[in-house]
N, C-alpha and C positions, 0 to 999 in steps of 0.2 A: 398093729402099730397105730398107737392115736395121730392124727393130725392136728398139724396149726394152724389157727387161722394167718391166712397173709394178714402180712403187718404191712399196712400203705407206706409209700414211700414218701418222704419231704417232698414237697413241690422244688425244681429248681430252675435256675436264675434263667430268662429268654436267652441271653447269650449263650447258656450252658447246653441250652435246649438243640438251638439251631446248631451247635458244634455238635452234638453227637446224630443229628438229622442230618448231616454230611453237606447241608447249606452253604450259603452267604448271605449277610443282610441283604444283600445288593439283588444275589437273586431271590428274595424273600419280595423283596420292597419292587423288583417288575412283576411278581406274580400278584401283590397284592394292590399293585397302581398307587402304592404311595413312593415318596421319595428314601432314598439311603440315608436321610439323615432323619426320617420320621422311626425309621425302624431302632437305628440307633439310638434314640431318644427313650423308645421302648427298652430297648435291651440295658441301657442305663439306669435304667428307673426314673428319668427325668418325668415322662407322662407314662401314661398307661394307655391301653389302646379301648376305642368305644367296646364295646359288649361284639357285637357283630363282625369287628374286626378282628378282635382276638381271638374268636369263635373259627374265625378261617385262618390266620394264620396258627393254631393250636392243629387244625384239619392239615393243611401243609406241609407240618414239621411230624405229623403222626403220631400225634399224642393228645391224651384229654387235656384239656382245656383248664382242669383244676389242678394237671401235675406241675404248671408252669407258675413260679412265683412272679407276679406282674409288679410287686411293687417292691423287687431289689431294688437297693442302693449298693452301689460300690463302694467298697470304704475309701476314704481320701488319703491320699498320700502325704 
């Protein structure tokens, strides 16, 4: 029987990320020594996080670093 190649998956949203990591920002943002509202800022799409931060919070959550889309937007209500 042929095989297929794995099809990669979309990268998804920080927030989506940390909910299926069984997190919180909150304890994202003590492990990572920034504040609860810097993470949330990430998980919004408001900023993005330096290279090196993301690098560890992507280690954190247990996932590559490229599965995570850094530059969601929420859409607006």
């Amino acid at each position: 029987m042929p095989t297929t190649p794995d099809v990669p998956r979309p990268p998804v949203p920080l927030n989506q990320a940390i909910a299926q990591a069984g997190t919180t920002a909150a304890q994202l943002a003590a492990q990572l020594g920034v504040s609860e509202v810097t993470v949330a800022r990430y998980s919004s799409g408001v900023r993005e996080p330096p290279v090196t931060l993301a690098l560890r919070l992507a280690a954190l959550l247990g996932v590559p670093v490229t599965d995570i889309d850094w530059a969601h937007r929420r859409p607006k209500d």
